[in-house]
HTML snippet that shows the backbone in 3Dmol.js (N, CA, C, O; Angstrom):
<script src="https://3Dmol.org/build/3Dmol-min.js"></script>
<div id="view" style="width:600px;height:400px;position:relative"></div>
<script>
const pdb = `
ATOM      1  N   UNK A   1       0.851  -1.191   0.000  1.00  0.00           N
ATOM      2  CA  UNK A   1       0.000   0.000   0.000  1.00  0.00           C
ATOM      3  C   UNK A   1       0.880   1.231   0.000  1.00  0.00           C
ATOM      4  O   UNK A   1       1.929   1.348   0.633  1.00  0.00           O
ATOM      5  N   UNK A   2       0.155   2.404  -1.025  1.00  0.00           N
ATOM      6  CA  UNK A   2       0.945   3.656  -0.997  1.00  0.00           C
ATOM      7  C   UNK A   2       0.769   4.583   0.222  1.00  0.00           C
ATOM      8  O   UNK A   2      -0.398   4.734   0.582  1.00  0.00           O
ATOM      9  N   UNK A   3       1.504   5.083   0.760  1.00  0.00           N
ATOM     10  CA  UNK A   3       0.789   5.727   1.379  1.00  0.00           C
ATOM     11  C   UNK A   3       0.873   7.113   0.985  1.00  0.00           C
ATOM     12  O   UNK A   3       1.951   7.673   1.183  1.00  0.00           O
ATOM     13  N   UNK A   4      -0.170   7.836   0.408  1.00  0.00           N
ATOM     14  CA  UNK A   4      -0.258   8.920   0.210  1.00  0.00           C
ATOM     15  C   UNK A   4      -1.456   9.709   0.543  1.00  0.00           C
ATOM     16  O   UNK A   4      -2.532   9.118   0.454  1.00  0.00           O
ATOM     17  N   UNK A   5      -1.456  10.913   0.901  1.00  0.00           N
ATOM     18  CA  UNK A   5      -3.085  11.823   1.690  1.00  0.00           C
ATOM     19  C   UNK A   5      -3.931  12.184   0.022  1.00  0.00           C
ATOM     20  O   UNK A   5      -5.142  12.404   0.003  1.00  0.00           O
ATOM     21  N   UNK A   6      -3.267  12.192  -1.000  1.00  0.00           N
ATOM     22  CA  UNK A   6      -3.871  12.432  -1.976  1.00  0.00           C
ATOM     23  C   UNK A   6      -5.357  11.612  -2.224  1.00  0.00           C
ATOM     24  O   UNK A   6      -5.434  10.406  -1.987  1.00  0.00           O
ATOM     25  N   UNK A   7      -6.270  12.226  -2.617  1.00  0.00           N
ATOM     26  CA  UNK A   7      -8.023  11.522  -2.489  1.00  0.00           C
ATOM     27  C   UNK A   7      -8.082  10.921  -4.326  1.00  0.00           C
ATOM     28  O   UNK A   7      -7.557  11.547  -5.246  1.00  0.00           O
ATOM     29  N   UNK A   8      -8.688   9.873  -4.456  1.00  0.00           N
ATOM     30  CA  UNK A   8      -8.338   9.125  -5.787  1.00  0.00           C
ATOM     31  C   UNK A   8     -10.445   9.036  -5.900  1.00  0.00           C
ATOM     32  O   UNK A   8     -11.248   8.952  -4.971  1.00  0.00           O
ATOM     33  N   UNK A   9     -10.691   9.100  -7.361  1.00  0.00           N
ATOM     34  CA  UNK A   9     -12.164   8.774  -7.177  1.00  0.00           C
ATOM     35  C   UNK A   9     -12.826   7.812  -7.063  1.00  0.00           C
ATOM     36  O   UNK A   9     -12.605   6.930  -7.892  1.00  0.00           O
ATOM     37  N   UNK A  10     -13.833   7.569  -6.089  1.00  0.00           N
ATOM     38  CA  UNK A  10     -14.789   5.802  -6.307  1.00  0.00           C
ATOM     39  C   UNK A  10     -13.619   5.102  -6.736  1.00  0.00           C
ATOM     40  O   UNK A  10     -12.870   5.468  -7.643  1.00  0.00           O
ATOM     41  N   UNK A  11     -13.497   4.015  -5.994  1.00  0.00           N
ATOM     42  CA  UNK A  11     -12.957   2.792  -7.364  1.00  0.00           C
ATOM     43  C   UNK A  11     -11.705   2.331  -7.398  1.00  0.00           C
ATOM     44  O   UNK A  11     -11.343   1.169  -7.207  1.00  0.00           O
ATOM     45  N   UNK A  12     -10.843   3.560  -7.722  1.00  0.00           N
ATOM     46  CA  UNK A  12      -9.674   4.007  -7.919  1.00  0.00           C
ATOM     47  C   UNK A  12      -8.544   3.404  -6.757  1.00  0.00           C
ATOM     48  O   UNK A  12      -9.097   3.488  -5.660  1.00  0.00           O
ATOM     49  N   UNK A  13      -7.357   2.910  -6.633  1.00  0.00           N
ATOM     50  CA  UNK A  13      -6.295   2.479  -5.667  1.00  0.00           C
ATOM     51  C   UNK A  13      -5.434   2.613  -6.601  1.00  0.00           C
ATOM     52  O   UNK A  13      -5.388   2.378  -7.809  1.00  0.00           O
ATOM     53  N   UNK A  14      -4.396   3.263  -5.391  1.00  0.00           N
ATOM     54  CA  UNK A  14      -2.891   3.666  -5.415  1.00  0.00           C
ATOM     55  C   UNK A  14      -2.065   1.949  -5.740  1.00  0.00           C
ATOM     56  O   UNK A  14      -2.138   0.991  -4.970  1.00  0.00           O
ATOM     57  N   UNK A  15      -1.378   1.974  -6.979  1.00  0.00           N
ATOM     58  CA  UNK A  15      -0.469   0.891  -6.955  1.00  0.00           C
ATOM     59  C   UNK A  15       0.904   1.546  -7.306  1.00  0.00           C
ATOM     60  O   UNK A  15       1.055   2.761  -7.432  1.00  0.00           O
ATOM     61  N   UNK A  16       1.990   0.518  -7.464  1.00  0.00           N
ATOM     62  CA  UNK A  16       3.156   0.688  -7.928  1.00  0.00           C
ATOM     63  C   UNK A  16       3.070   0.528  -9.101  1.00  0.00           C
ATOM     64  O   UNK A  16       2.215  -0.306  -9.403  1.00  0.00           O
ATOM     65  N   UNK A  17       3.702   1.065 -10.089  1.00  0.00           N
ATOM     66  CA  UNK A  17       3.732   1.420 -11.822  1.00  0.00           C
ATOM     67  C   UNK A  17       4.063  -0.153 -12.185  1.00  0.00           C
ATOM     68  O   UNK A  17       3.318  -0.785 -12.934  1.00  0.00           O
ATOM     69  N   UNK A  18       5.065  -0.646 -11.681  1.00  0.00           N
ATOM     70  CA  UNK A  18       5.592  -1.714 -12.041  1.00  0.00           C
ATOM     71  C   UNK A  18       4.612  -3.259 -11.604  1.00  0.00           C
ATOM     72  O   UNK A  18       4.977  -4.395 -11.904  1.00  0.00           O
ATOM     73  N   UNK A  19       3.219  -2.886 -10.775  1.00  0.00           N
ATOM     74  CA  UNK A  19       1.978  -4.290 -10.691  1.00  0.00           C
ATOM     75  C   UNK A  19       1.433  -3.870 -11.615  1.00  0.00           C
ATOM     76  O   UNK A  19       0.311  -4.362 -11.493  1.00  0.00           O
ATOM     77  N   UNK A  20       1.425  -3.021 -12.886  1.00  0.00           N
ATOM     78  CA  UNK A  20       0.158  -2.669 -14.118  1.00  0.00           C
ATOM     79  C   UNK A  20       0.652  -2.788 -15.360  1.00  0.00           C
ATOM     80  O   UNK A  20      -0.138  -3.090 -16.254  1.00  0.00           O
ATOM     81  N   UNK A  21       1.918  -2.598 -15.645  1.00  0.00           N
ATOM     82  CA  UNK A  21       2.505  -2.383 -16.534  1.00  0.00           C
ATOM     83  C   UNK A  21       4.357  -3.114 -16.711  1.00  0.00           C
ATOM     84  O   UNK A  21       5.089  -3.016 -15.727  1.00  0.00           O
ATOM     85  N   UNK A  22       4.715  -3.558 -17.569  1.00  0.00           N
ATOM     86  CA  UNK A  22       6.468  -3.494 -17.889  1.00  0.00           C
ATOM     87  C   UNK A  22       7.011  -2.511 -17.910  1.00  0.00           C
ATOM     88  O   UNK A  22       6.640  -1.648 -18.706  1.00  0.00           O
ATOM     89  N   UNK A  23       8.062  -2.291 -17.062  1.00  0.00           N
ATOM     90  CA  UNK A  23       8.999  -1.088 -17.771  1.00  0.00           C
ATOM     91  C   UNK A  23      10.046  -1.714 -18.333  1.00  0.00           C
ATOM     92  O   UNK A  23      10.009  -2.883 -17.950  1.00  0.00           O
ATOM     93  N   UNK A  24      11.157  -1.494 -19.198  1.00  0.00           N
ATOM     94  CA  UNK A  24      12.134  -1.919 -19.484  1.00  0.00           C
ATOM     95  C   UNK A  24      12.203  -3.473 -19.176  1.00  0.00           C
ATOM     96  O   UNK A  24      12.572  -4.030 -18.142  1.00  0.00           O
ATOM     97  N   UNK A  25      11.864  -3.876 -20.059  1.00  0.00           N
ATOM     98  CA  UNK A  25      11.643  -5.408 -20.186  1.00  0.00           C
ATOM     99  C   UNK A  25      13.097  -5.883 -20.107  1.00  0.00           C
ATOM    100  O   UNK A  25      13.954  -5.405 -20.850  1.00  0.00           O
ATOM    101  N   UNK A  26      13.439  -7.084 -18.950  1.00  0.00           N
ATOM    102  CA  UNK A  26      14.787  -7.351 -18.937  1.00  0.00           C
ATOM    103  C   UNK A  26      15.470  -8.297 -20.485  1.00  0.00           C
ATOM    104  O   UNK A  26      15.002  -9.339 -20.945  1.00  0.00           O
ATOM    105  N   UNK A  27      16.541  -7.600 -20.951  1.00  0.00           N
ATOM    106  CA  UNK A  27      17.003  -8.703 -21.958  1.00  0.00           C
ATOM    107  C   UNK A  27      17.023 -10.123 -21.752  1.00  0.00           C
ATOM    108  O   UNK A  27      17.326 -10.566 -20.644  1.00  0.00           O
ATOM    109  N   UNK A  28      16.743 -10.850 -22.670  1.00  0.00           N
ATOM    110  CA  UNK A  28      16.979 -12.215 -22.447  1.00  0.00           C
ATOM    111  C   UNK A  28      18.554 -12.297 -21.852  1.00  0.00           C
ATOM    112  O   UNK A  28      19.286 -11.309 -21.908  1.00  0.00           O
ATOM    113  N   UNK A  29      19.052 -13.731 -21.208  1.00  0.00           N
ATOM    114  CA  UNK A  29      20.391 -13.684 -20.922  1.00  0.00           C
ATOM    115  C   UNK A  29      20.831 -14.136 -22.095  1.00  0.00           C
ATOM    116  O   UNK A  29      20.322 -15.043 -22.754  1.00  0.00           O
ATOM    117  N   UNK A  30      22.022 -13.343 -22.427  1.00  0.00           N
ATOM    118  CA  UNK A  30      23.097 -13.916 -23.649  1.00  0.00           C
ATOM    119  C   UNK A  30      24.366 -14.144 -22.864  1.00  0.00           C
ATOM    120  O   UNK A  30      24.871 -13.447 -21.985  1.00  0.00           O
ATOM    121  N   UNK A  31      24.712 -15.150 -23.328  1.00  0.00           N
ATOM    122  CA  UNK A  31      25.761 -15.328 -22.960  1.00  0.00           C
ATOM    123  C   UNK A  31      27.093 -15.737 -23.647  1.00  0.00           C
ATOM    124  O   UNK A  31      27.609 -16.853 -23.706  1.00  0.00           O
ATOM    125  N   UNK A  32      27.429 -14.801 -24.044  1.00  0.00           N
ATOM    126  CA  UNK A  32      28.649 -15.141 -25.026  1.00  0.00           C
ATOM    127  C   UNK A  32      29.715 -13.829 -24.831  1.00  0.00           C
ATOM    128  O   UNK A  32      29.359 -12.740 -24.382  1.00  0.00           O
ATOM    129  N   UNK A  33      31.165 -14.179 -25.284  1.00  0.00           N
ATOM    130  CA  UNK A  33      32.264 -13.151 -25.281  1.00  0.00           C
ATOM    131  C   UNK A  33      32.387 -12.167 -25.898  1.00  0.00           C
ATOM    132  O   UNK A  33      32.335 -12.069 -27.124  1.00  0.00           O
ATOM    133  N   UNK A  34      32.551 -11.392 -25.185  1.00  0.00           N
ATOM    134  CA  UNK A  34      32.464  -9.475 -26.025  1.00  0.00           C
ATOM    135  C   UNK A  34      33.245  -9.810 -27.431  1.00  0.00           C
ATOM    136  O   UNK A  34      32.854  -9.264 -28.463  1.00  0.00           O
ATOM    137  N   UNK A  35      34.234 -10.617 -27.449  1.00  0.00           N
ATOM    138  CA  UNK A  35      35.000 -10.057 -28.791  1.00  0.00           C
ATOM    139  C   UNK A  35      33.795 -11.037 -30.010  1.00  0.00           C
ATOM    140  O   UNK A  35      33.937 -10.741 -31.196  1.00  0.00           O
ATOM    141  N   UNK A  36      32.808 -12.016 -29.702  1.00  0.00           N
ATOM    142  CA  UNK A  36      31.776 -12.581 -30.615  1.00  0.00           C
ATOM    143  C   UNK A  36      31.077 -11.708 -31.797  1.00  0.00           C
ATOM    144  O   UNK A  36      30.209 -10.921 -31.420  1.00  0.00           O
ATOM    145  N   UNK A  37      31.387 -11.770 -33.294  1.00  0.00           N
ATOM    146  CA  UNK A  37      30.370 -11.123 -33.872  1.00  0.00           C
ATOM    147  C   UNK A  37      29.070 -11.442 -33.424  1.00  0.00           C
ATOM    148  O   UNK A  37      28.615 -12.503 -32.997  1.00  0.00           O
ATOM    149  N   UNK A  38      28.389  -9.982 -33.653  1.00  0.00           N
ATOM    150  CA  UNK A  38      26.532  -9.788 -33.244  1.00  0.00           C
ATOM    151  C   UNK A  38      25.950  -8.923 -34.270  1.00  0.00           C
ATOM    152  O   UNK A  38      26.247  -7.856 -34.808  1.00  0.00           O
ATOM    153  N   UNK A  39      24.834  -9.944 -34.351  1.00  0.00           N
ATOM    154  CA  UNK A  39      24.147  -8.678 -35.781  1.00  0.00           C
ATOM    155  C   UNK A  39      23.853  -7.567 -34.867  1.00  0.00           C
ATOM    156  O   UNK A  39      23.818  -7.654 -33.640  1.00  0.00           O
ATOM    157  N   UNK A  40      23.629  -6.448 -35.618  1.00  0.00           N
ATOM    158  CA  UNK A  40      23.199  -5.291 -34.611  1.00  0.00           C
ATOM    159  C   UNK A  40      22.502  -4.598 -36.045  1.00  0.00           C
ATOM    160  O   UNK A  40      23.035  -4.689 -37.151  1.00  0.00           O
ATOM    161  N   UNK A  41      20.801  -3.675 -35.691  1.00  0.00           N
ATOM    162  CA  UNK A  41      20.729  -2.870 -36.529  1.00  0.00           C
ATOM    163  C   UNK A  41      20.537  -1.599 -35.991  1.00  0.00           C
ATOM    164  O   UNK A  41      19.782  -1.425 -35.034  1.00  0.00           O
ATOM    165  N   UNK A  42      21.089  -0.795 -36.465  1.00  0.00           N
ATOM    166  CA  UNK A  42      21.301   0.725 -35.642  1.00  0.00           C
ATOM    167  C   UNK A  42      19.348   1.317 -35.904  1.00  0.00           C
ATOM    168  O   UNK A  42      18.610   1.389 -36.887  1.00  0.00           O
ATOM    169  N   UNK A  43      19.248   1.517 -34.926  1.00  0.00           N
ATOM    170  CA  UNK A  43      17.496   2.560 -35.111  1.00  0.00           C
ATOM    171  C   UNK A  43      17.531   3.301 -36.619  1.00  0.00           C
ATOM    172  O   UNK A  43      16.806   3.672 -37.542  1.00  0.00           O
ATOM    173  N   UNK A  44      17.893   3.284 -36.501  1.00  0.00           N
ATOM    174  CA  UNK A  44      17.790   4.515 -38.016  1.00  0.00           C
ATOM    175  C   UNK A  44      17.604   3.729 -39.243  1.00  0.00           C
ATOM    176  O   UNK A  44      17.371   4.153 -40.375  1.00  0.00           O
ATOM    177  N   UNK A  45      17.736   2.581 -38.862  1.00  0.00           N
ATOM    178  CA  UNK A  45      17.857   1.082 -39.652  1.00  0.00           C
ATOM    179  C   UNK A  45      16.761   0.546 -39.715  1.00  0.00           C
ATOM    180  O   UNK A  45      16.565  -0.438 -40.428  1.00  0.00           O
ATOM    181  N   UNK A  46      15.721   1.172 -38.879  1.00  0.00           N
ATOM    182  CA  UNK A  46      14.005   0.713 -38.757  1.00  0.00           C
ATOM    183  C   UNK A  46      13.418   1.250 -39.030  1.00  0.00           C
ATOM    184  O   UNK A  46      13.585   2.386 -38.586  1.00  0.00           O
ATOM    185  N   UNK A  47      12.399   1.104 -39.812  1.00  0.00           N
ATOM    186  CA  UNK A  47      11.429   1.642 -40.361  1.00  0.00           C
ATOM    187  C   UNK A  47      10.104   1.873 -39.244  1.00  0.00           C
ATOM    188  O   UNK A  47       9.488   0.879 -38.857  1.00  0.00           O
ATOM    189  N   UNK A  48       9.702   3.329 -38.737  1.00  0.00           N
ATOM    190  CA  UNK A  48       9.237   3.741 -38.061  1.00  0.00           C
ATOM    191  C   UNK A  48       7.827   3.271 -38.096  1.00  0.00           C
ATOM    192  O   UNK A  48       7.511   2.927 -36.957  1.00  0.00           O
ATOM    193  N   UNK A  49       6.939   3.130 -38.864  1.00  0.00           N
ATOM    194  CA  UNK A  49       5.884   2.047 -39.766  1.00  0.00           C
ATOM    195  C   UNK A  49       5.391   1.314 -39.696  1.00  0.00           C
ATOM    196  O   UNK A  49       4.419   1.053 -38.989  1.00  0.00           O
ATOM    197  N   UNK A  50       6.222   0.446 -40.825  1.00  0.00           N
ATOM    198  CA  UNK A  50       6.333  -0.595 -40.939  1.00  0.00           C
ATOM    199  C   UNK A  50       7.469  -1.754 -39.562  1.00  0.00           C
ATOM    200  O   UNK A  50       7.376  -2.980 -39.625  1.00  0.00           O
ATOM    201  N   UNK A  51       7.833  -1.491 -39.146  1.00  0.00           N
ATOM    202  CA  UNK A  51       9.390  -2.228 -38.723  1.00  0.00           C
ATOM    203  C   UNK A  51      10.188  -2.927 -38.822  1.00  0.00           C
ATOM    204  O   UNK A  51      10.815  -3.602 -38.006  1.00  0.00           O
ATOM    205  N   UNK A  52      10.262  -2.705 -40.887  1.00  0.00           N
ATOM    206  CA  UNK A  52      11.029  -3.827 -41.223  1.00  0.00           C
ATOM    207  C   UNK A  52      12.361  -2.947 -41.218  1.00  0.00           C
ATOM    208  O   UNK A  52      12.283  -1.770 -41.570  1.00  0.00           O
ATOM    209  N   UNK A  53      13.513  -3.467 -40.848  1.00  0.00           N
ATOM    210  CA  UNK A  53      14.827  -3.477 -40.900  1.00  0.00           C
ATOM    211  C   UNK A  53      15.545  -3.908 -41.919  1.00  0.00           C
ATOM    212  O   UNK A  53      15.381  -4.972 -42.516  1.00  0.00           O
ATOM    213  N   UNK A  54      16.716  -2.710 -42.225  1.00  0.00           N
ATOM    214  CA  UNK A  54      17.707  -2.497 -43.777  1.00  0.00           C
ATOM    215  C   UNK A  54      18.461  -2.376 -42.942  1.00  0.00           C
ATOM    216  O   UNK A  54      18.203  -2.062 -41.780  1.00  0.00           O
ATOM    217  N   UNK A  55      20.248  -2.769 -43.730  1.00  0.00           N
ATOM    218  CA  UNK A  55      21.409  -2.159 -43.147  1.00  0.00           C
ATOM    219  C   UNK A  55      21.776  -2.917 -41.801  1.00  0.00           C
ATOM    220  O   UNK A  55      22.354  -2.398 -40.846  1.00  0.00           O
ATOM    221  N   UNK A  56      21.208  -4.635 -41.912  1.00  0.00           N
ATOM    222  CA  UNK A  56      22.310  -4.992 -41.091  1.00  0.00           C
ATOM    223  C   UNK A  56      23.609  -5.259 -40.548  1.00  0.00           C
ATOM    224  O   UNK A  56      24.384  -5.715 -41.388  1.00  0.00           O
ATOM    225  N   UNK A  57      24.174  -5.082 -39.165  1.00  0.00           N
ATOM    226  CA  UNK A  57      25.985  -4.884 -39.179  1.00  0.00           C
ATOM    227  C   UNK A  57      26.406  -5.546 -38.076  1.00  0.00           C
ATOM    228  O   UNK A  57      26.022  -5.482 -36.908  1.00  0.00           O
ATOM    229  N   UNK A  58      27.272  -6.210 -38.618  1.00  0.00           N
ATOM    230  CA  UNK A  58      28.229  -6.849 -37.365  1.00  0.00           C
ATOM    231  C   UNK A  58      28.893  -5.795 -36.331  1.00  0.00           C
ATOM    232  O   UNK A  58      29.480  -4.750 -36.608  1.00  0.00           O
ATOM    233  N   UNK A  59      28.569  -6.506 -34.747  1.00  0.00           N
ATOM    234  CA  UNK A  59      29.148  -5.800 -33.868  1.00  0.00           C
ATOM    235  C   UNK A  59      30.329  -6.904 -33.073  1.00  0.00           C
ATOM    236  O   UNK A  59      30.438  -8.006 -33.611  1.00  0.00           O
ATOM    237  N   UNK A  60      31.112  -6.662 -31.952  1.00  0.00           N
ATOM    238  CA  UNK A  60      31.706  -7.099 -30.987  1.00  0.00           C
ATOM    239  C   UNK A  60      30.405  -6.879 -30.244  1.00  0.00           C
ATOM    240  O   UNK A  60      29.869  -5.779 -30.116  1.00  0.00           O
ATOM    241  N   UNK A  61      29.864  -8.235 -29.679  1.00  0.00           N
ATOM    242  CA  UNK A  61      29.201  -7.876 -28.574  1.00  0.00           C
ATOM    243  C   UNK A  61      29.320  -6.771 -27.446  1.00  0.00           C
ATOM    244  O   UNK A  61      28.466  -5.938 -27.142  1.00  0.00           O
ATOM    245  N   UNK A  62      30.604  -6.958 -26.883  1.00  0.00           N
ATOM    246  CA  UNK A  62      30.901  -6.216 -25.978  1.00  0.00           C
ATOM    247  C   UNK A  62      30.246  -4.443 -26.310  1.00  0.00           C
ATOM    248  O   UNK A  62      29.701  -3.715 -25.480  1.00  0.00           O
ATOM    249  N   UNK A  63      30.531  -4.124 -27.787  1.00  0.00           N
ATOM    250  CA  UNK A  63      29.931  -3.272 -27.868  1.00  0.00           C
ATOM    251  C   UNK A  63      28.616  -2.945 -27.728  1.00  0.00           C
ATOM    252  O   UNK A  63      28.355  -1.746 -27.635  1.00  0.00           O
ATOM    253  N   UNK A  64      27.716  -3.750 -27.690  1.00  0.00           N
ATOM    254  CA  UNK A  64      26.064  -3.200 -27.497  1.00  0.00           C
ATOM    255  C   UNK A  64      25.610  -4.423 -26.731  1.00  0.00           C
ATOM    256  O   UNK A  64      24.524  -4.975 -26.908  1.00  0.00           O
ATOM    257  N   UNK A  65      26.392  -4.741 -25.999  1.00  0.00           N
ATOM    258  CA  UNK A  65      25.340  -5.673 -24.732  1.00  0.00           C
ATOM    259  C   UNK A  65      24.717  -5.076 -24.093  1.00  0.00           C
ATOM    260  O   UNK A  65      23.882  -5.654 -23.397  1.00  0.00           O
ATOM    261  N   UNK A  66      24.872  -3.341 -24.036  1.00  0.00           N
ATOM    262  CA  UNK A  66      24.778  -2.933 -22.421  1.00  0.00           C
ATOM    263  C   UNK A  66      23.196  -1.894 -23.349  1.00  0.00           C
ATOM    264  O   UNK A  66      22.089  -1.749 -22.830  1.00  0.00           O
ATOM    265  N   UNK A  67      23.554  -1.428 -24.543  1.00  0.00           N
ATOM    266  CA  UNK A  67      22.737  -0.307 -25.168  1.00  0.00           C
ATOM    267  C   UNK A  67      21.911  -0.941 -26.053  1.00  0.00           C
ATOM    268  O   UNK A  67      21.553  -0.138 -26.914  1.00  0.00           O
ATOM    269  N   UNK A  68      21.366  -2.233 -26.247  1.00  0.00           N
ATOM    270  CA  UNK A  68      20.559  -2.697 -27.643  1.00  0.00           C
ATOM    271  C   UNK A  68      19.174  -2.597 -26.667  1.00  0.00           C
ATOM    272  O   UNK A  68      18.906  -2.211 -25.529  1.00  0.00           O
ATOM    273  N   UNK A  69      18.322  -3.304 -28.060  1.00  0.00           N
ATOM    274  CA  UNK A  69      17.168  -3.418 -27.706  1.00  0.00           C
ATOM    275  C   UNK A  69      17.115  -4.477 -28.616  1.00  0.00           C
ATOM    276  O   UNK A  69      17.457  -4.377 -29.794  1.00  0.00           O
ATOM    277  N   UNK A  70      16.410  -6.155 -27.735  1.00  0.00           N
ATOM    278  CA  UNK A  70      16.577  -7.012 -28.057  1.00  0.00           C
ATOM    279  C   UNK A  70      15.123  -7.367 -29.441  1.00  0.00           C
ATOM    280  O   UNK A  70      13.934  -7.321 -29.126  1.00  0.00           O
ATOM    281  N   UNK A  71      15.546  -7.654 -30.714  1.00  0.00           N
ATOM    282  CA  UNK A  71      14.025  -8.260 -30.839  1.00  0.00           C
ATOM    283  C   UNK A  71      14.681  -9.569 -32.038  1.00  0.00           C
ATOM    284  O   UNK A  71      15.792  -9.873 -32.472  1.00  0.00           O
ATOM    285  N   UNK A  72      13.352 -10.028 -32.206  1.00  0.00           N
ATOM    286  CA  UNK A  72      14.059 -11.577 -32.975  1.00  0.00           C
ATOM    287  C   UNK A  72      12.740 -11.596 -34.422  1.00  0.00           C
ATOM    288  O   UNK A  72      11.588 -11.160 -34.416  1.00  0.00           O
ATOM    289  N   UNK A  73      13.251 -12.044 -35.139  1.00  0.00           N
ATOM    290  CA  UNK A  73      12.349 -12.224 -36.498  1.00  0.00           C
ATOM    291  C   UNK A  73      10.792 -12.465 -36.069  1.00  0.00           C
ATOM    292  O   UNK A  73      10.444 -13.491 -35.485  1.00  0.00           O
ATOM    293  N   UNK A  74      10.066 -11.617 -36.351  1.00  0.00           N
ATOM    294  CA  UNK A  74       8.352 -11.516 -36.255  1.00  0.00           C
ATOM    295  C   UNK A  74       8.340 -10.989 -35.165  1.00  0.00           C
ATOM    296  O   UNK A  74       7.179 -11.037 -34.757  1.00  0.00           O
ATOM    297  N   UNK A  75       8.913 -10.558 -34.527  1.00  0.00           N
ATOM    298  CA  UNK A  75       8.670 -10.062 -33.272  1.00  0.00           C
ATOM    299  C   UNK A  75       7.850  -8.550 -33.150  1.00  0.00           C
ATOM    300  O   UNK A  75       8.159  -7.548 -33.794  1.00  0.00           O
ATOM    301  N   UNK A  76       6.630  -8.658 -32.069  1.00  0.00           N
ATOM    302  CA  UNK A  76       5.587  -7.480 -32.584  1.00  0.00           C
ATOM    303  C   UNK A  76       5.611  -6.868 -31.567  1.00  0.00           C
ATOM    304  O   UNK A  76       4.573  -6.210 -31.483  1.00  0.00           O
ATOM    305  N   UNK A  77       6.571  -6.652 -30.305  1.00  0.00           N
ATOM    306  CA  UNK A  77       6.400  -6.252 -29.237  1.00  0.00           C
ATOM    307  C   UNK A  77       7.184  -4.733 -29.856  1.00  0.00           C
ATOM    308  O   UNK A  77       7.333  -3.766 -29.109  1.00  0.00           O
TER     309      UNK A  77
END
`;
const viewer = $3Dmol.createViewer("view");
viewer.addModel(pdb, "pdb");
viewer.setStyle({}, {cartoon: {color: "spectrum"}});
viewer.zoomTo();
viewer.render();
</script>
C-alpha cells in the first residue's frame, strides 16, 4: 500500500507502476564473449511504420550488450 493523503475517485487504488505495466523489459540472458560477432541494426535502420529493418551490421558484442534493444524475427512487441 501507498501511502499517500492524496483523495483518488470511487474505485480508484494507489499501486506501484511496475503491478500494471512493464517497464524496461529485462534482456533475455546472452551469454557469449564481447569479442563474438553480433548482428546489430542501428534505429535509423528501422522503419518507423512498418518495422522492417535495412542495413544490417556486425558488432563485438561487448559493444552493445549494455545499449541494444533485443528483438528476434516476427517479433511485434
Amino acid at each position: 500500500m501507498i501511502d499517500d493523503q492524496r483523495k483518488l475517485p470511487p474505485g480508484w487504488r494507489w499501486v506501484r507502476l511496475g503491478e500494471v505495466c512493464e517497464i524496461n523489459h529485462p534482456h533475455p540472458s546472452i551469454k557469449r564473449s564481447d569479442d563474438v560477432p553480433t548482428t546489430f541494426v542501428p534505429m535509423e535502420k528501422v522503419d518507423a511504420v512498418s518495422g522492417t529493418t535495412t542495413g544490417q551490421r556486425l558488432r563485438p558484442f561487448g559493444e552493445i550488450k549494455k545499449s541494444y534493444t533485443c528483438f528476434a524475427v516476427e517479433d511485434k512487441s
